[in-house]
MOPAC internal coordinates of N, CA, C and O (Angstrom, degrees):
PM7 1SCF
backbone

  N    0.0000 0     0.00 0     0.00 0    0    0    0
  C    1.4462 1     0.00 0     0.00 0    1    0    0
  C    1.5286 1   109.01 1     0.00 0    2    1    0
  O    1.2310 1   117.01 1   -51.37 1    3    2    1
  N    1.2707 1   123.29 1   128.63 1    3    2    1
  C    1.5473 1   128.72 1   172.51 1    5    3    2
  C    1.3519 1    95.86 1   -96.96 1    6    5    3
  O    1.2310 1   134.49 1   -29.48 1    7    6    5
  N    1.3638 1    89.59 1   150.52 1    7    6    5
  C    1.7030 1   110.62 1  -176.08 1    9    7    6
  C    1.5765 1   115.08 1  -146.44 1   10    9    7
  O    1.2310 1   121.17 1   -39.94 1   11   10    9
  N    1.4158 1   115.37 1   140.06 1   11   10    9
  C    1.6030 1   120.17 1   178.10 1   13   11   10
  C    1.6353 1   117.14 1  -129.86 1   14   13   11
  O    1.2310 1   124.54 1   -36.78 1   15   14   13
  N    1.3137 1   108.89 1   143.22 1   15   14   13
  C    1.5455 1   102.90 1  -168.04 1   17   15   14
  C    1.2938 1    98.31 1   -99.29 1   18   17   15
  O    1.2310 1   133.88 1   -42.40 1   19   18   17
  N    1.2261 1    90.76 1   137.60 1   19   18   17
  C    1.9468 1   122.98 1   178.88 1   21   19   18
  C    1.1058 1   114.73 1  -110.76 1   22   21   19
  O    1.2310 1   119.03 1   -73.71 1   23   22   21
  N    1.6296 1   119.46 1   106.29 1   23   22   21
  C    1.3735 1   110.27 1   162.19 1   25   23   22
  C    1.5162 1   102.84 1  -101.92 1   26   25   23
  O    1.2310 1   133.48 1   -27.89 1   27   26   25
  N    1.9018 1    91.54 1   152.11 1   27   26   25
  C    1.2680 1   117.93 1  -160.40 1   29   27   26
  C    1.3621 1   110.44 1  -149.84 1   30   29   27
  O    1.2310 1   114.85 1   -77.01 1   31   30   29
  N    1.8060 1   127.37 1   102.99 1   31   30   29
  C    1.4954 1   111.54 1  -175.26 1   33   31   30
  C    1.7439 1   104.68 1    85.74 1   34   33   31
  O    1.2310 1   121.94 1  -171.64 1   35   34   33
  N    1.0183 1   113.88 1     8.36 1   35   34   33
  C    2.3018 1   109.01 1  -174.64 1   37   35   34
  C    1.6295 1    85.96 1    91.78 1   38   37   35
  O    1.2310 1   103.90 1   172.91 1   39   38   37
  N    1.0805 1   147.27 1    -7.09 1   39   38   37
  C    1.4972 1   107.20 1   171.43 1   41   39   38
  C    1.4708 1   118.57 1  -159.50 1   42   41   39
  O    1.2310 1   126.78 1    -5.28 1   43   42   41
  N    1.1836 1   104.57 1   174.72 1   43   42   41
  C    1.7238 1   117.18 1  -150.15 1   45   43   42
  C    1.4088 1   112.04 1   -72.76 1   46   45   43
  O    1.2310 1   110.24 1   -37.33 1   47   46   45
  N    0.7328 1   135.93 1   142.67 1   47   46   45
  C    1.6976 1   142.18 1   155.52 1   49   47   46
  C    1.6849 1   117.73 1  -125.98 1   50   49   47
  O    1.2310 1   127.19 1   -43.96 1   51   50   49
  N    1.4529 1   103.77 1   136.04 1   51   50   49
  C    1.5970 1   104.95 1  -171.40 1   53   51   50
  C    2.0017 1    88.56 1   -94.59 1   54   53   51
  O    1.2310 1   137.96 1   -47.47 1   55   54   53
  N    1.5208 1    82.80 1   132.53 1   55   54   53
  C    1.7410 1    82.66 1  -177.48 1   57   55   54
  C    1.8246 1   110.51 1  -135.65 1   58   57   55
  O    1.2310 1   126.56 1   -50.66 1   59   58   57
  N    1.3381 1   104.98 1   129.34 1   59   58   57
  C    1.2340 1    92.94 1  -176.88 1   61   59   58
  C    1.3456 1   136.38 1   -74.43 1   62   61   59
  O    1.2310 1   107.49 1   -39.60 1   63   62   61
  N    1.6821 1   140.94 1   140.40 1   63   62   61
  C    1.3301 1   130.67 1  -152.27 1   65   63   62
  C    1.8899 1   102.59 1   -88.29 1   66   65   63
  O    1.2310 1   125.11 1  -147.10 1   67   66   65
  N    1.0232 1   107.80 1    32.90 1   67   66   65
  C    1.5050 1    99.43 1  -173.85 1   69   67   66
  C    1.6166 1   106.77 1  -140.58 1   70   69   67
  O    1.2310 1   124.50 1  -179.25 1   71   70   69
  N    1.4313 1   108.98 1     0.75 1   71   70   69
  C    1.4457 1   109.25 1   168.23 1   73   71   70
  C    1.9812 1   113.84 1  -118.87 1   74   73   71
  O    1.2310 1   128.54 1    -0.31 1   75   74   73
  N    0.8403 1   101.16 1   179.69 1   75   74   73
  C    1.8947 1    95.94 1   175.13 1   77   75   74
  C    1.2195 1   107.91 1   -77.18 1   78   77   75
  O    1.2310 1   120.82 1   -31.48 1   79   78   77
  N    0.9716 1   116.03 1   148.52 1   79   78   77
  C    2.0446 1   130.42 1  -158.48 1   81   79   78
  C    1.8207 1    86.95 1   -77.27 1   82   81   79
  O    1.2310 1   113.59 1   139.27 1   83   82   81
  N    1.1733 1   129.72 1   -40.73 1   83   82   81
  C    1.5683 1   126.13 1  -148.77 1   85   83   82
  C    1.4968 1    97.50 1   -77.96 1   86   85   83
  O    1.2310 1   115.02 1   132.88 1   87   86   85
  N    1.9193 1   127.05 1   -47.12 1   87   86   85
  C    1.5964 1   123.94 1   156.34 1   89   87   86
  C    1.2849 1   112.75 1   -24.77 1   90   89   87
  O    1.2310 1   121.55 1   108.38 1   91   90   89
  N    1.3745 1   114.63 1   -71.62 1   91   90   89
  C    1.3659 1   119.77 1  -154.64 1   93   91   90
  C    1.3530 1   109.91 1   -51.45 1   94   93   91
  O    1.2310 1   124.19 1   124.35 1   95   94   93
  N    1.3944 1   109.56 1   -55.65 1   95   94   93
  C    1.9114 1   138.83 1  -159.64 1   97   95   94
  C    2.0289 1    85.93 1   -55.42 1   98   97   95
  O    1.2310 1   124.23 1   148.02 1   99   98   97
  N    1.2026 1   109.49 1   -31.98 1   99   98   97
  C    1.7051 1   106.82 1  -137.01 1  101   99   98
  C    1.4552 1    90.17 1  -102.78 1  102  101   99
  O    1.2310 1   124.16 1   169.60 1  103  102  101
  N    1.6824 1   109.62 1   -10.40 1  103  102  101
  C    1.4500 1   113.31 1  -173.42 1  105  103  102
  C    1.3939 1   118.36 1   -98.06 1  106  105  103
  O    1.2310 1   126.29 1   159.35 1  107  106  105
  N    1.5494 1   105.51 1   -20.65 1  107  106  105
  C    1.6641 1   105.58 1   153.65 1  109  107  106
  C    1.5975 1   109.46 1  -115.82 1  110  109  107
  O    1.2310 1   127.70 1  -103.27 1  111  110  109
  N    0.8772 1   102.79 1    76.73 1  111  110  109
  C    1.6588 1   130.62 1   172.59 1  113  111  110
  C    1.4195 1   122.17 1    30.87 1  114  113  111
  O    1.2310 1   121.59 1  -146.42 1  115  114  113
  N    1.5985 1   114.57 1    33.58 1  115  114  113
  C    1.4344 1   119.49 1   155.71 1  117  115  114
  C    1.0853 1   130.77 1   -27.71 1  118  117  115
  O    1.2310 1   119.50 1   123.43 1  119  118  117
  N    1.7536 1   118.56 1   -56.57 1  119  118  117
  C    1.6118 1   126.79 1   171.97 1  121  119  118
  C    1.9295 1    89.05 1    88.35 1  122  121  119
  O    1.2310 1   116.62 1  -167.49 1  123  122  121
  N    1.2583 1   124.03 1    12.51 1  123  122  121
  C    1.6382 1    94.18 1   159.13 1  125  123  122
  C    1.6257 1   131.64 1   -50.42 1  126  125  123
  O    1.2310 1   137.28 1   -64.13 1  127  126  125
  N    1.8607 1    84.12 1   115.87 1  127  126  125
  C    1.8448 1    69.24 1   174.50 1  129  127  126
  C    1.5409 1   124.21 1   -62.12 1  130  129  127
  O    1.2310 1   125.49 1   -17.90 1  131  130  129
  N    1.6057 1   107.05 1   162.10 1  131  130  129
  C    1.7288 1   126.65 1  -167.44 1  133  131  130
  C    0.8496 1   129.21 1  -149.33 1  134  133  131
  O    1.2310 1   109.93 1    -9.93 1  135  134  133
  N    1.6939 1   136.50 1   170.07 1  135  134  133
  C    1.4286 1   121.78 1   173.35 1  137  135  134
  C    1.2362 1   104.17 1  -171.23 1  138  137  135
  O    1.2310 1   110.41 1    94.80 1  139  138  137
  N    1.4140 1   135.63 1   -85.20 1  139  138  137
  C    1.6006 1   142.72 1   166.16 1  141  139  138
  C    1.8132 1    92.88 1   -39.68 1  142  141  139
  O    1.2310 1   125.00 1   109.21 1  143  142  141
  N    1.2970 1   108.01 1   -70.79 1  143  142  141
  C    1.9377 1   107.49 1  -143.68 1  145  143  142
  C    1.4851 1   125.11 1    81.55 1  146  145  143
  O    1.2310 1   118.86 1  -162.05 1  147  146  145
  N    1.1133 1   119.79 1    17.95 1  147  146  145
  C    1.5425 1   142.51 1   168.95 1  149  147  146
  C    1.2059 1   124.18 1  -138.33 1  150  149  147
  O    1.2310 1   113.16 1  -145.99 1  151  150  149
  N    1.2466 1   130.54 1    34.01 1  151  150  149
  C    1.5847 1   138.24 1   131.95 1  153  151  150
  C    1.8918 1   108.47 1    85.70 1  154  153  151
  O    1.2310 1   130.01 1  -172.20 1  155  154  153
  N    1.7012 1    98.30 1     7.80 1  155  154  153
  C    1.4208 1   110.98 1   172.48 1  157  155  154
  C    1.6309 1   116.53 1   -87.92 1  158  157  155
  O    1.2310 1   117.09 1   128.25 1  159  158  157
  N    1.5251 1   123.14 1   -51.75 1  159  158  157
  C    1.5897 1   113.02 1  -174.60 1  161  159  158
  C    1.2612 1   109.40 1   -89.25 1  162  161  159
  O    1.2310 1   118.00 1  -177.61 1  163  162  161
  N    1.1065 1   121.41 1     2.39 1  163  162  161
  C    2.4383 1   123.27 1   164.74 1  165  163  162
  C    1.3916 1   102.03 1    69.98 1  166  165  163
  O    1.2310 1   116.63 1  -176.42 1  167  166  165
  N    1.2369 1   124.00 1     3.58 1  167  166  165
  C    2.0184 1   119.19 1  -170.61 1  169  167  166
  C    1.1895 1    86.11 1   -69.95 1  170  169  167
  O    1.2310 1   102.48 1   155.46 1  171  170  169
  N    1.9209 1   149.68 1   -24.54 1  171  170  169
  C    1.6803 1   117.50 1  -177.32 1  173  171  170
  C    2.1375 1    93.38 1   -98.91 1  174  173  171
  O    1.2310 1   132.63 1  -136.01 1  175  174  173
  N    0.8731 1    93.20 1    43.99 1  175  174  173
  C    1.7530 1    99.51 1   167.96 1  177  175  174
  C    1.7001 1   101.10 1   -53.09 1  178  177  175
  O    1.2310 1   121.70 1   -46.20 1  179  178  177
  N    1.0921 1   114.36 1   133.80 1  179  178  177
  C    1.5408 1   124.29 1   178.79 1  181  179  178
  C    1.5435 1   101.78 1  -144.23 1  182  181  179
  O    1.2310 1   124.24 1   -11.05 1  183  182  181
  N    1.3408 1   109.48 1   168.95 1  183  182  181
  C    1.3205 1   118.32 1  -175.57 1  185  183  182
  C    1.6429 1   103.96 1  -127.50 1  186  185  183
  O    1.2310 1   115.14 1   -51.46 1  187  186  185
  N    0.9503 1   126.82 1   128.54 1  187  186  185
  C    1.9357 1   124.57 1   178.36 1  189  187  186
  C    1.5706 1   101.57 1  -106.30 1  190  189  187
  O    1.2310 1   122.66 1   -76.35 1  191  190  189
  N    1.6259 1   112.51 1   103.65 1  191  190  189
  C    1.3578 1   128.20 1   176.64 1  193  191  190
  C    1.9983 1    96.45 1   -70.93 1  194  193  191
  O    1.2310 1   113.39 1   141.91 1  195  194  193
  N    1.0902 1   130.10 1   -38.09 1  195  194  193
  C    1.4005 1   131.89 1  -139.13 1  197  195  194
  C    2.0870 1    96.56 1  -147.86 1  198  197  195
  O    1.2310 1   131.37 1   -59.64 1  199  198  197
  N    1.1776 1    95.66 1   120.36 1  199  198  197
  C    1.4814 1    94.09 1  -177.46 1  201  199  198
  C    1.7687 1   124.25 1   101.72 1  202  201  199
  O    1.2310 1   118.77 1    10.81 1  203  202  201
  N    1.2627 1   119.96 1  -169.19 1  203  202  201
  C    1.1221 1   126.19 1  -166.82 1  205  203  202
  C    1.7503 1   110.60 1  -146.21 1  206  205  203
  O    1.2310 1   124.36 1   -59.82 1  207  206  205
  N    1.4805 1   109.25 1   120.18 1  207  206  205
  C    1.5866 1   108.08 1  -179.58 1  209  207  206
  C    1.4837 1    93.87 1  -105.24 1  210  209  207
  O    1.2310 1   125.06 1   -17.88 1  211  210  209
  N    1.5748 1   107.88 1   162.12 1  211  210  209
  C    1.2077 1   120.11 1   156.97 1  213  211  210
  C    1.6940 1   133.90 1   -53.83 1  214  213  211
  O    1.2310 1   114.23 1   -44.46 1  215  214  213
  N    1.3199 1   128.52 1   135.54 1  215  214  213
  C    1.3368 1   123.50 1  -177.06 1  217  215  214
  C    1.7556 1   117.21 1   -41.85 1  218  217  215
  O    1.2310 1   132.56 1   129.46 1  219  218  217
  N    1.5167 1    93.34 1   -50.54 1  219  218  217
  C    1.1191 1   107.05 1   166.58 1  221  219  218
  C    1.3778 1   134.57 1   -37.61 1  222  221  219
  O    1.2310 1   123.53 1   110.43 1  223  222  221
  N    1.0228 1   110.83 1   -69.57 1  223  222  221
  C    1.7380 1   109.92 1   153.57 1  225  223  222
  C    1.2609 1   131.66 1   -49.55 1  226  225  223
  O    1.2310 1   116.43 1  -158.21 1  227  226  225
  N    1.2559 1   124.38 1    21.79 1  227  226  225
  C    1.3442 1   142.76 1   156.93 1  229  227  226
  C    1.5784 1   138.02 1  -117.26 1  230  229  227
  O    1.2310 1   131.27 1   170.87 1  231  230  229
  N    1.5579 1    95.86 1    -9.13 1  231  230  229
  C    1.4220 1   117.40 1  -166.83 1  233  231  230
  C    1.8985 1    94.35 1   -51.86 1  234  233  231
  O    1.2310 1   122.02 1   -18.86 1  235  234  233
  N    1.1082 1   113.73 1   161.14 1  235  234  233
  C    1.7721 1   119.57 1   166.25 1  237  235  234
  C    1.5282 1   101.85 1    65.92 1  238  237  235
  O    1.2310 1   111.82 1  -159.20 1  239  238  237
  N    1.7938 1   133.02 1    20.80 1  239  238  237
  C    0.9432 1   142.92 1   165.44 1  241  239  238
  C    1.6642 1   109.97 1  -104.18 1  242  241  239
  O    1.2310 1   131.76 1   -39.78 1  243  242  241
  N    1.6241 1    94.90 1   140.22 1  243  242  241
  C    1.9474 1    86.59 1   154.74 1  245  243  242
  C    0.7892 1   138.18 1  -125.36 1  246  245  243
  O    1.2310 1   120.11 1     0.10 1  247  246  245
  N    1.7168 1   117.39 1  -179.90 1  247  246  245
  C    1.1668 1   112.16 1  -116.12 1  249  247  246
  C    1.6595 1   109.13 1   -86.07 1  250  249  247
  O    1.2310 1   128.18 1   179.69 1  251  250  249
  N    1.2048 1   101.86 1    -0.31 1  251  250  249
  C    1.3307 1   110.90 1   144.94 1  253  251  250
  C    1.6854 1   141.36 1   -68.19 1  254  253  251
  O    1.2310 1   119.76 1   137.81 1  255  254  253
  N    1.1920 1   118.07 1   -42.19 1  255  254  253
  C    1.1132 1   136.84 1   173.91 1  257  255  254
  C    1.9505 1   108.55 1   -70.24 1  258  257  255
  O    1.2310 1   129.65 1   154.08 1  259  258  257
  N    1.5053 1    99.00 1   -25.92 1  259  258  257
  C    1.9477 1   102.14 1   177.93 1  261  259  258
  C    1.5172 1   102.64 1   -79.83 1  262  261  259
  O    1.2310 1   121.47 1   152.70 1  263  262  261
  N    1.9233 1   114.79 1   -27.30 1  263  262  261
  C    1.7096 1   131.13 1   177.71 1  265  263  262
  C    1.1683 1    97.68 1   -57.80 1  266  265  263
  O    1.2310 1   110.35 1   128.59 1  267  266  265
  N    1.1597 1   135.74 1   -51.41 1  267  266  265
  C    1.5134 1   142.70 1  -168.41 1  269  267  266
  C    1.4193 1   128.96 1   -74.57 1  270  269  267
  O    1.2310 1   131.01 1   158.39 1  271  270  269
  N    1.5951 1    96.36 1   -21.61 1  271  270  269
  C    1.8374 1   103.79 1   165.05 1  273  271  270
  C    1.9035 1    91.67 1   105.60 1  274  273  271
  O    1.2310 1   122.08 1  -167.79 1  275  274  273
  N    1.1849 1   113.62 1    12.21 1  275  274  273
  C    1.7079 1    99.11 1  -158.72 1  277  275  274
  C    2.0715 1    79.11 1  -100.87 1  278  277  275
  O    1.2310 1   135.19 1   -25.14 1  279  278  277
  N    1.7912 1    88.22 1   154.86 1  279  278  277
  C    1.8032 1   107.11 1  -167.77 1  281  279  278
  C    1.4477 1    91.54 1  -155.28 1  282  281  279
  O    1.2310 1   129.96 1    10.56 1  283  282  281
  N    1.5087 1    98.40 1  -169.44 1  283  282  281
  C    1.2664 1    96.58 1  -177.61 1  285  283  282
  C    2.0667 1    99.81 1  -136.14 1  286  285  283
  O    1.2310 1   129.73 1   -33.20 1  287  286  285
  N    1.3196 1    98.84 1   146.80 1  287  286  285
  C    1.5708 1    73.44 1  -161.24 1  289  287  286
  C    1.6580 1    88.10 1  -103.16 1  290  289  287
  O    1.2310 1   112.87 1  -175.88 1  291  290  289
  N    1.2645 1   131.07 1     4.12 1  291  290  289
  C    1.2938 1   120.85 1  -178.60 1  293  291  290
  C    1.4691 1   102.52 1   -52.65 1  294  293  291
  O    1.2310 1   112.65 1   143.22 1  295  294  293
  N    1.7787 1   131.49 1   -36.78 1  295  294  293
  C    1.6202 1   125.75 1  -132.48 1  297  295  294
  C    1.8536 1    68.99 1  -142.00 1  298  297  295
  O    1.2310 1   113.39 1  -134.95 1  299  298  297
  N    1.4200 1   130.10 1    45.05 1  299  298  297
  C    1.4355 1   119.91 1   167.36 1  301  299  298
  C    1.0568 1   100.46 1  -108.61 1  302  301  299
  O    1.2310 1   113.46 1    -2.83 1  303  302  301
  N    1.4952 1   129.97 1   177.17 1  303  302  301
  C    1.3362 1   120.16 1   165.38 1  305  303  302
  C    1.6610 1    80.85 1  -165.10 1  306  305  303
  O    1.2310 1   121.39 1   -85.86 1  307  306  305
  N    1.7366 1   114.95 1    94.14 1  307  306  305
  C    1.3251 1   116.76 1  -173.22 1  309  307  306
  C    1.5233 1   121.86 1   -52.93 1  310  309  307
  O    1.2310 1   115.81 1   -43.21 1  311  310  309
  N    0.5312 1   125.57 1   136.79 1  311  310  309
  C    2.1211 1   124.44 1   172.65 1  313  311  310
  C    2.0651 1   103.55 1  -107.87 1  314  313  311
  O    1.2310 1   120.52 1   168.10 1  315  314  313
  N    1.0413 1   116.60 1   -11.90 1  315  314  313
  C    1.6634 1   125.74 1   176.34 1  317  315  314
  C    1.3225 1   115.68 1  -121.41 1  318  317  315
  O    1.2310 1   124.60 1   -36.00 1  319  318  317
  N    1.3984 1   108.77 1   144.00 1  319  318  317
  C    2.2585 1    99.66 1   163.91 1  321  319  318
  C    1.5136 1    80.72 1   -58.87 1  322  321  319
  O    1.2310 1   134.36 1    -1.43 1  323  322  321
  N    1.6589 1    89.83 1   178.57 1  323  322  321
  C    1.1781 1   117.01 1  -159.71 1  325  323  322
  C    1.3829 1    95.91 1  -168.85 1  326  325  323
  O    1.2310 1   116.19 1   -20.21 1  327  326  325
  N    1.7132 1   124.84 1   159.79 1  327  326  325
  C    1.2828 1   133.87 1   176.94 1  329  327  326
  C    1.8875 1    90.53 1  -141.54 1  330  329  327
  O    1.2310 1   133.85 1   -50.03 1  331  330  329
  N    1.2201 1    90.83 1   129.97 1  331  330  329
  C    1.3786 1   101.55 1   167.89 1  333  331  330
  C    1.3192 1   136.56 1  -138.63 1  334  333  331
  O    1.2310 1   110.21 1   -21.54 1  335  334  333
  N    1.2328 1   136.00 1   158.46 1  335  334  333
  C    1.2766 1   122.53 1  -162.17 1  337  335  334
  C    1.8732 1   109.34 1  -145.24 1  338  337  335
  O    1.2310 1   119.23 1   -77.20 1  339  338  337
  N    1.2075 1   119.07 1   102.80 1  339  338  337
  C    1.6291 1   116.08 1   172.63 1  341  339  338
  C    1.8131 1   126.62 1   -16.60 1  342  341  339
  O    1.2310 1   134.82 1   -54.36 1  343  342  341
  N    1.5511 1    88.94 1   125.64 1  343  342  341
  C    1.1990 1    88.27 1  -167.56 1  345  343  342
  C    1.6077 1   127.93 1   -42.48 1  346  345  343
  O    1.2310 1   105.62 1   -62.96 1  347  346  345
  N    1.3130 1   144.25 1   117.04 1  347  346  345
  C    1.8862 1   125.59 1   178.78 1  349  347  346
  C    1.2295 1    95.28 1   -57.91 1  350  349  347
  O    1.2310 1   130.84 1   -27.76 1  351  350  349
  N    1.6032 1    96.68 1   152.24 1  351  350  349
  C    1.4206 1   101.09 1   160.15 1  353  351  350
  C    1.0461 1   115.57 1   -91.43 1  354  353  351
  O    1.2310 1   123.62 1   -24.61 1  355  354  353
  N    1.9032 1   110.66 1   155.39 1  355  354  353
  C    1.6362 1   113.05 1  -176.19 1  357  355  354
  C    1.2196 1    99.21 1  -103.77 1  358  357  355
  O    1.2310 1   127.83 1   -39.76 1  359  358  357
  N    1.1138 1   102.52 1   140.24 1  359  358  357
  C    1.6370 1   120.81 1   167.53 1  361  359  358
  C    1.8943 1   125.88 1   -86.73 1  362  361  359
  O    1.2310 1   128.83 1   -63.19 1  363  362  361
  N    1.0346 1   100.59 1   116.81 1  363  362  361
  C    1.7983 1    96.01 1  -175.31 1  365  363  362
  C    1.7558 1   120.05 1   -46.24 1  366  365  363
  O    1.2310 1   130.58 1   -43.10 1  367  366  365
  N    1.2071 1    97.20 1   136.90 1  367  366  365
  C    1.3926 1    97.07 1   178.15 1  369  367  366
  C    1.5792 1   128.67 1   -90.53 1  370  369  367
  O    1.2310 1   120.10 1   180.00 1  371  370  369

């Protein structure tokens, strides 16, 4: 099993690169919020300050929100550490 460390919230989690980042994170008690688990309603929206996600894990984002580093980690399956940080909320303009 390959594995990459994810920090998430100030701290590390060992996560494996062959399952979706949002299981793993949620399985040693991350608390990413969730709902579907298929990369359709965006509630585990995350932002990656540090590192590189797959395109894929961004698909049904825009193209602003992909500018900003924000993915979805339900449909990720990291291949790099990574530093991440909960999505802000946006406020309507």
């Amino acid at each position: 099993m390959d594995t990459v460390q994810v920090e998430y919230n100030g701290k590390t989690y060992t996560c494996d690169t062959n399952r979706p980042l949002l299981f793993t994170l949620n399985e040693q008690g991350a608390m990413v919020p969730q709902s579907c688990q298929q990369g359709l309603c965006q509630s585990c929206l995350t932002q990656v300050v540090k590192g590189n996600v797959s395109e894929s894990s961004q698909i049904g984002l825009t193209d602003e929100q992909k500018e900003q580093g924000y993915f979805l980690p339900c449909v990720c399956k990291p291949q790099e550490d990574l530093t991440l940080e909960p999505a802000r909320k946006i406020s309507p303009t």
